[in-house]
N, C-alpha and C positions, 0 to 999 in steps of 0.2 A: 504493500500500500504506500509505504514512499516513494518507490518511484511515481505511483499514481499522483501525490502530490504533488512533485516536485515537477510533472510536466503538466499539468492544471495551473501551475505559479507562474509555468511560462507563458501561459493564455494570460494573467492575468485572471485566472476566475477563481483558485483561491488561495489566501494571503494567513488561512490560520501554520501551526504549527505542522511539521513535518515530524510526524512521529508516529507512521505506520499504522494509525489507527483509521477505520472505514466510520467516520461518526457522521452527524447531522451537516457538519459546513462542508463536508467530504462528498456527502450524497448530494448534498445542493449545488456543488461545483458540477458535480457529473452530469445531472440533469439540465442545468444550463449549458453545458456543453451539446448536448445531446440536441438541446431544444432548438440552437442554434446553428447546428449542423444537419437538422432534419433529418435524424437517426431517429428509427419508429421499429427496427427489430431490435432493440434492445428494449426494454422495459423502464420505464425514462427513472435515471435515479442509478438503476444497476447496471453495472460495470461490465458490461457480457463480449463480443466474441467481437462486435461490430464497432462499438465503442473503442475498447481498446484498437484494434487496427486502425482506426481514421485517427485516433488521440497520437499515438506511435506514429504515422505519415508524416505529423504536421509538427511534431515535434522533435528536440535533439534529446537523444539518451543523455540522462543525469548523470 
């Protein structure tokens, strides 16, 4: 999950702590990310198979 962070901090979508946890500002980065990007096979919020790959494209490994 930190990596999950740490490339959401690079959008700018989110700015809490980096500390491997999947909490509430974690699921809400995800889902603006999703909402934004017009991801609809993922389940908006959760992290799944589509997400990740378009999250990974657009960003640099941490």
């Amino acid at each position: 999950m930190t990596e999950l962070q740490l490339r959401l901090s690079q959008l700018a979508l989110y700015v809490g702590d980096t500390n491997g946890t999947y909490d509430t500002q974690v699921e809400d980065a995800v889902r603006r990310y999703q909402w934004a990007r017009g991801i609809t096979t993922d389940q908006l919020g959760v992290y799944g198979g589509t997400t990740r790959s378009r999250l990974e494209s657009e960003t640099r490994e941490p």
